[in-house]
C-alpha positions in Angstrom: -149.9 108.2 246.9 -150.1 107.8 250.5 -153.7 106.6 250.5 -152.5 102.4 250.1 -150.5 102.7 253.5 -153.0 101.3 256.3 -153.7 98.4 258.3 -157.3 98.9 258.6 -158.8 99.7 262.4 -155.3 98.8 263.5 -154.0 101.6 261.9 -155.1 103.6 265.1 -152.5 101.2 267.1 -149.9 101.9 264.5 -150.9 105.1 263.4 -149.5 107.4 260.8 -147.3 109.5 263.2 -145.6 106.4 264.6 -144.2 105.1 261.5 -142.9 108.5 260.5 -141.2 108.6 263.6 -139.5 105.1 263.0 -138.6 106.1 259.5 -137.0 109.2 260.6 -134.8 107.6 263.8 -133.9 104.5 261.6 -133.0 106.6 258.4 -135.8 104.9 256.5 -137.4 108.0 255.0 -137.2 108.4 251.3 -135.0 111.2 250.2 -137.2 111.8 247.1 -141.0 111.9 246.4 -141.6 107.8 245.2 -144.4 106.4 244.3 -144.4 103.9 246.9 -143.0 105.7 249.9 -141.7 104.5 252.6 -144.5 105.0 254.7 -146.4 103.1 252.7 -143.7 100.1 252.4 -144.1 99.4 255.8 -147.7 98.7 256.1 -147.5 96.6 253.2 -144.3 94.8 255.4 -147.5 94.9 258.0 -150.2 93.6 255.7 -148.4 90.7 254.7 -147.9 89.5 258.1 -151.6 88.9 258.4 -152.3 87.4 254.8 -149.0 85.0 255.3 -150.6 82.8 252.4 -150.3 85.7 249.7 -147.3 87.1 247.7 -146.5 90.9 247.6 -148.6 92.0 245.0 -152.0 90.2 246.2 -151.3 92.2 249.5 -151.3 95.3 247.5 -154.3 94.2 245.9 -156.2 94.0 249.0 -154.9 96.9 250.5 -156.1 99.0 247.9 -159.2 97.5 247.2 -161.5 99.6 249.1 -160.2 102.9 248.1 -161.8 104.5 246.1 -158.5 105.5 243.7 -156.2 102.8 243.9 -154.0 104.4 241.2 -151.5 102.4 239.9 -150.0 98.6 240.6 -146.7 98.8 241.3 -144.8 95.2 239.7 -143.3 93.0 242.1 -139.9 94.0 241.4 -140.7 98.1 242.6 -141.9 96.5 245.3 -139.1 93.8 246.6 -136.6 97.0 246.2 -138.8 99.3 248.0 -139.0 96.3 250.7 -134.9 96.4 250.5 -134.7 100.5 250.3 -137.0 100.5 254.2 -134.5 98.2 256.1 -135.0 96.2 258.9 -134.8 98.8 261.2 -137.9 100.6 261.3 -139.7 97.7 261.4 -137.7 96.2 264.4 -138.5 99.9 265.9 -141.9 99.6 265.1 -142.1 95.9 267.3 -140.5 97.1 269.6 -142.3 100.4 270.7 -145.7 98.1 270.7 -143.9 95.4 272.6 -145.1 95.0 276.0 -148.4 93.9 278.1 -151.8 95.9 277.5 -153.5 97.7 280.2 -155.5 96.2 282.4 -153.6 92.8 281.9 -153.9 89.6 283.7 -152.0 89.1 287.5 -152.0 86.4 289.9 -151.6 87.9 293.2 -150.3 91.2 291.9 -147.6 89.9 289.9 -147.7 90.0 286.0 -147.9 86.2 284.9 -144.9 85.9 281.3 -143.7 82.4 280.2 -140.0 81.9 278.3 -140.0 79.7 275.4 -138.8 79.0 272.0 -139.8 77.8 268.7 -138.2 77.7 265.3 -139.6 79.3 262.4 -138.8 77.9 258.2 -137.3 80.1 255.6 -136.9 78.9 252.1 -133.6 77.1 250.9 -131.7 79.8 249.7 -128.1 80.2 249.8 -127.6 82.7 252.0 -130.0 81.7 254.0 -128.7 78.0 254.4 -125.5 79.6 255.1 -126.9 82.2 257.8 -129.4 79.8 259.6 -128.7 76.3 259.0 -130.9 73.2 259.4 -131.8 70.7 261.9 -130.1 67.2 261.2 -131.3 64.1 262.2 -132.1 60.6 261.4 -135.2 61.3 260.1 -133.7 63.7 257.4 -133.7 66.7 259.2 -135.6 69.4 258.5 -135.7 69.9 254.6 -135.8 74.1 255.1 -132.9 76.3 257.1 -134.7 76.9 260.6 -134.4 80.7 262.3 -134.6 80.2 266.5 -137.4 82.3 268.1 -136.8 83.1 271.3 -140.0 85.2 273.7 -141.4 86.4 276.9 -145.5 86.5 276.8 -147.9 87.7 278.9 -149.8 85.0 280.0 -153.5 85.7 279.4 -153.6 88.2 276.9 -150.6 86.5 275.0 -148.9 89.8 274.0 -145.4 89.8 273.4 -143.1 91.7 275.6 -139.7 90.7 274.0 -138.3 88.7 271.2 -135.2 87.4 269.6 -134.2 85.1 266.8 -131.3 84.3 265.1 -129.7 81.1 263.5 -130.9 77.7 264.6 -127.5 76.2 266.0 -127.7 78.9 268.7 -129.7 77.2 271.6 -132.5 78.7 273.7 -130.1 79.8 276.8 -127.8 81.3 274.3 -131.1 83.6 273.4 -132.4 84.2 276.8 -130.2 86.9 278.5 -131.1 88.7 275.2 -134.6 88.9 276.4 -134.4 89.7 279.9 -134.6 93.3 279.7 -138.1 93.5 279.6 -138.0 91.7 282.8 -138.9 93.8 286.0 -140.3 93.9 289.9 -143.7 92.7 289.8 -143.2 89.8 287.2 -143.1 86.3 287.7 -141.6 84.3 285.0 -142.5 80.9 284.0 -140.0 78.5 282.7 -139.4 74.7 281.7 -136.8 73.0 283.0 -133.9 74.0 280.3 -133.6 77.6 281.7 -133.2 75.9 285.2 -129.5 76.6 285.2 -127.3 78.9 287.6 -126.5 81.5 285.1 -129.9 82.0 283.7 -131.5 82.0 286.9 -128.8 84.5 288.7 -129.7 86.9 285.5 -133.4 86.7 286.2 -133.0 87.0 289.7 -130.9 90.3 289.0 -133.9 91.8 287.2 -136.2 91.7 289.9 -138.5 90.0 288.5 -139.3 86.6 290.4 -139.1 83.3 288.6 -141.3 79.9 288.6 -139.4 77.0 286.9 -139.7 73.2 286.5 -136.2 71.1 287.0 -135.4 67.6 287.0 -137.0 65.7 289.9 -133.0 64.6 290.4 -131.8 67.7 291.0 -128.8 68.2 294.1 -130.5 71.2 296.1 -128.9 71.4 299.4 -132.0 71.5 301.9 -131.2 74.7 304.1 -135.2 75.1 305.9 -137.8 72.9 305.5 -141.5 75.2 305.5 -144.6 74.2 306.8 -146.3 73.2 303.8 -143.4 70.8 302.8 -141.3 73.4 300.3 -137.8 74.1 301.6 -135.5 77.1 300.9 -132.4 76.2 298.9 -129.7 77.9 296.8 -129.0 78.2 293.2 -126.3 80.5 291.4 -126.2 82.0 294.8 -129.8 82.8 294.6 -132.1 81.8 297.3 -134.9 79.4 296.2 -137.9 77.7 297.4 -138.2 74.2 296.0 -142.1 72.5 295.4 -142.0 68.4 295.2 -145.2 67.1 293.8 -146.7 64.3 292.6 -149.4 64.9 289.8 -152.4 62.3 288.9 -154.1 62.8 285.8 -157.8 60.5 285.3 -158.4 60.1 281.5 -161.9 59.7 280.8 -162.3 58.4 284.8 -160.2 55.0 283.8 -156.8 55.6 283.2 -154.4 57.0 285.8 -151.2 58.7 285.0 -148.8 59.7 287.8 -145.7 62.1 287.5 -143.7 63.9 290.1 -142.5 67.8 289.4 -140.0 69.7 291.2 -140.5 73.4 290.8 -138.1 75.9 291.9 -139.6 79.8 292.8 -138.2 82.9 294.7 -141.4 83.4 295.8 -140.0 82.1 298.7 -143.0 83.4 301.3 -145.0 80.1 301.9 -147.8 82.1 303.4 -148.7 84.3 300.7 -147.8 82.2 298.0 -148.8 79.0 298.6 -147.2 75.8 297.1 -150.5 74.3 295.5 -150.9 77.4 294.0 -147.9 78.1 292.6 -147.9 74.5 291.1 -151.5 75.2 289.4 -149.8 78.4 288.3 -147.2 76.6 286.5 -149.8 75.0 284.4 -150.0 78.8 282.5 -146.7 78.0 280.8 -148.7 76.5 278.1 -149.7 79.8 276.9 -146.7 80.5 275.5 -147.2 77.5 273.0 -150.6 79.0 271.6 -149.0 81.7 270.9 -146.6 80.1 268.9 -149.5 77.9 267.6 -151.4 81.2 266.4 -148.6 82.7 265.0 -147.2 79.3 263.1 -150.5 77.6 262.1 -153.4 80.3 262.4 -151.0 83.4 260.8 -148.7 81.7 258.8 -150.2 78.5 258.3 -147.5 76.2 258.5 -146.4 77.7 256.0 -142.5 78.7 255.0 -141.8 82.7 255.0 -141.1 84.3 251.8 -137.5 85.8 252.0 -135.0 84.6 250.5 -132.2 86.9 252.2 -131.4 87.3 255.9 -132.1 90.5 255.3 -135.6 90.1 253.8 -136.1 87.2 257.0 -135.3 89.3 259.6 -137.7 92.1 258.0 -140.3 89.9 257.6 -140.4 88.1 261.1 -140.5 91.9 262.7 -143.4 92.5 260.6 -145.0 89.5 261.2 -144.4 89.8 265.2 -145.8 93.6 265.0 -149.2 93.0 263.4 -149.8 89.7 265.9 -148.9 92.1 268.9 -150.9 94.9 267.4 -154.1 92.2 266.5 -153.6 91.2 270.9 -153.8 94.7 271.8 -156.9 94.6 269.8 -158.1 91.9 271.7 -156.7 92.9 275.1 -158.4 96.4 274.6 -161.7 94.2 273.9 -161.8 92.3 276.9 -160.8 94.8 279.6 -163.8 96.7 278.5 -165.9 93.5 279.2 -164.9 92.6 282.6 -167.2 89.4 282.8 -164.9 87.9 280.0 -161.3 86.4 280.6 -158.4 87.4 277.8 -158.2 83.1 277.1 -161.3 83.1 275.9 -160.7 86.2 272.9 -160.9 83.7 269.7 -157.6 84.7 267.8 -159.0 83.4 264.9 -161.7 85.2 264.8 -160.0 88.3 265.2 -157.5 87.6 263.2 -160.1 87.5 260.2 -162.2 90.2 261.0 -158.6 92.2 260.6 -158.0 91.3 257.7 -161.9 92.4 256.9 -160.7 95.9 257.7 -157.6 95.7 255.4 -159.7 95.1 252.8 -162.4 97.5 253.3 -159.9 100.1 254.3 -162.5 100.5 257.1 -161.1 102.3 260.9 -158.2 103.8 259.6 -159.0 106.9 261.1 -160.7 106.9 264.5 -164.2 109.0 264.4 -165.3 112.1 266.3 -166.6 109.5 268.7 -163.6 107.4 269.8 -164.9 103.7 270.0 -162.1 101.7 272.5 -163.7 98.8 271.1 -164.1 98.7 267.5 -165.3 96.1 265.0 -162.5 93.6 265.8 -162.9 93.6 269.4 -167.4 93.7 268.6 -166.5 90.4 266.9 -164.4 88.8 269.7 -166.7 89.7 272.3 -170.0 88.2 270.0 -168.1 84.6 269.6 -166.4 83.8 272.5 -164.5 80.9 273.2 -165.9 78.2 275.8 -164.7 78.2 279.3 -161.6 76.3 278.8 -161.7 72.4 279.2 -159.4 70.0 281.4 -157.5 68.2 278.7 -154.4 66.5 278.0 -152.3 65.8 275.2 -149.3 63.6 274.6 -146.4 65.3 273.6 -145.6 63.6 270.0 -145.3 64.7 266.1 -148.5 65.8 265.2 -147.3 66.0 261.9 -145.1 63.3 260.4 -142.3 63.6 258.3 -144.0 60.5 256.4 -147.3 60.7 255.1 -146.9 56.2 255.9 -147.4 55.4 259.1 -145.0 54.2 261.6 -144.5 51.3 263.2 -146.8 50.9 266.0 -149.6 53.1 267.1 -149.3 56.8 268.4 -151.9 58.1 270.2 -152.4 61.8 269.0 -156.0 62.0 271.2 -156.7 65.0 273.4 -158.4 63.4 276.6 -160.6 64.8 278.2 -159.2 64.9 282.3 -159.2 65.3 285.9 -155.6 66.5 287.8 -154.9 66.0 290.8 -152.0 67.8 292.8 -150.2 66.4 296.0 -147.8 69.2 297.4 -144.6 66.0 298.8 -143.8 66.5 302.6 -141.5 64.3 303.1 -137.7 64.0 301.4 -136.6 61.5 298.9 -135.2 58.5 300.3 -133.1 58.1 297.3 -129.6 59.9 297.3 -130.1 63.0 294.7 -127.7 62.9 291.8 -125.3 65.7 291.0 -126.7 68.3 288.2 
């Protein structure tokens, strides 16, 4: 009866013992001997987070497919109540006790590169959840489907999650972002665009210890109190000392068309010295990372597609799931490229991985790690056979790629990714122009 409960090779990430445990603290366990325990519930919870595009039962299929007694096929309504008998809260355990960055992972100047962002997620139209989540209006339409807000903090380079939060849409991003700022410690720097450049958010990051890099209007009032040598001056914000960076960034498309845009980044990495400002400022660019990892887990994973419960319940189950078999698939990957020094954690192909995963799901291949312990295994083999090219210079402009009209708008939009050359220019001198209040 147990034998269906796996997740493949990453089964030794989330091994047997671990989900017991969770079970046990979160008072998941099954008080009787089931036919689907509970055990076994939750890597099907785990299972379906990586085969987005299938229903319940098809996972079940394919996690029982290479065994060689599959016994019997439980019918979808055993399953949705063994999915309601486990709870959310093992799986949230689960997340959260793989939720942080990997060995060996990626630092600029000692200090462990995240990025803060969010991203909204669809659930289908049901009652309670239209009632829990809500929708986005507009004059478009608005969104069609109740929206959940995802919240994270990612480790740039390997892309592993180190905290997460989500609840209903009408709660903004700064309403989320204290929520997340435990995982934040000395020896971080966090990236951030400019709608967590506010007092409050920056005092709580501040308090953490953990340093902070974060774009804010160009207009911002920032009382000059030193100017540095490289043209950055100390500030103050929430009562929190601040370097501010003034720049002015070029970008060449194709080596004809120029596009120029100033930045104003604030940073308590105040030491000009050791952390200089063109650095910092080509540093910022690594924010972006945090929007492939919503791309894998939105397009890649789920495939744009909507998740399957129709509860708040059922969606906050399935999200944890769905976050805890992405982190477990980037510890894969993360394990892969530390072993192979020569190779940077950008280039790991998720995709790829991702694939080769569900490979071992199937198979029911690496469940159990061999006399021989192999730190690599067959997903990470596959990731270091295919990597991705070095990464290119490109811009893209930030529109709809995906209209709510399949006819076409009036005028043209240019959804092109150019090819590019940036160039930075750390500003010297002060505005001219009188700075506007926040």
């Amino acid at each position: 009866m147990f034998a269906p409960g796996h997740l493949g090779e990453l089964t030794q990430l989330v091994p047997f013992e671990m989900v017991d445990e969770v079970l046990a603290e979160a008072g998941g366990r099954e008080r009787r001997l089931r036919e689907l325990p509970s055990r076994v519930v939750v890597y099907l919870l785990l299972a379906a987070g990586l085969f987005a595009e299938l229903g319940y039962r098809q996972v079940w299929a394919r996690l029982t497919s290479g065994l060689a007694e599959p016994g019997p096929v439980p019918s979808s309504s055993a399953l949705a109540q063994a999915r309601r008998r486990v709870g959310v809260a093992p799986v949230k355990a689960l997340f959260e006790l793989l939720a942080g960055p990997p060995a060996g992972a990626t630092r600029w100047r000692s200090l462990l590169v995240c990025a803060l962002d969010g991203t909204t997620m669809s659930v289908p139209d049901s009652p309670a959840n239209l009632a829990r989540y809500g929708h986005q209006s507009g004059s478009h339409g608005g969104s069609g489907y109740p929206l959940v807000r995802v919240l994270a903090v990612v480790a740039c380079g390997t892309r592993t999650l180190l905290a997460v939060r989500f609840g209903p849409f009408k709660s903004g991003e700064c309403t989320y972002a204290p929520q997340v700022f435990g995982c934040l410690r000395s020896g971080m720097v966090l990236l951030g665009d400019r709608m967590f450049a506010v007092r409050a958010l920056v005092t709580a990051i501040a308090e953490t210890g953990a340093d902070l890099l974060i774009r804010c209007k160009n207009n911002r009032s920032l009382p000059r109190l030193d100017t540095l040598a490289d043209g950055s001056f100390i500030s103050i914000l929430g009562g929190v000392t601040v370097r501010v960076i003034d720049a002015e960034i070029t970008v060449t498309l194709s080596g004809t068309s120029r596009r120029t845009g100033r930045y104003r980044l604030i940073t308590t990495l105040t030491d000009h010295r050791r952390y200089p400002a063109l650095e910092l400022l080509t540093l910022y660019h690594h924010r972006w990372e945090i929007e492939t990892t919503y791309l894998e887990l939105k397009s890649t994973v789920l495939g744009g597609r909507v998740l399957r419960a129709r509860t708040p319940q059922g969606v906050d189950q399935e999200i944890y799931a769905l976050l805890t078999a992405y982190q477990a698939l980037r510890l894969a990957m993360a394990e892969a490229t530390v072993a192979q020094t020569a190779l940077q954690a950008d280039r790991a192909s998720f995709t790829i991985a991702l694939h080769t995963a569900r490979d071992q799901i199937i198979h029911a291949a690496g469940i159990i790690a061999d006399s021989v312990i192999d730190l690599i295994g067959k997903i990470g083999r596959a990731v270091l056979a295919d990597p991705l090219p070095p990464r290119r210079v490109r811009v893209s402009p930030r529109i709809v790629k995906r209209a709510i009209s399949k006819h076409r708008a009036k005028g043209q939009a240019d959804r092109t990714n150019h090819r590019a050359a940036i160039a930075i220019d750390v500003l010297t001198e002060p505005e001219s122009t009188t700075a506007q209040a926040p």
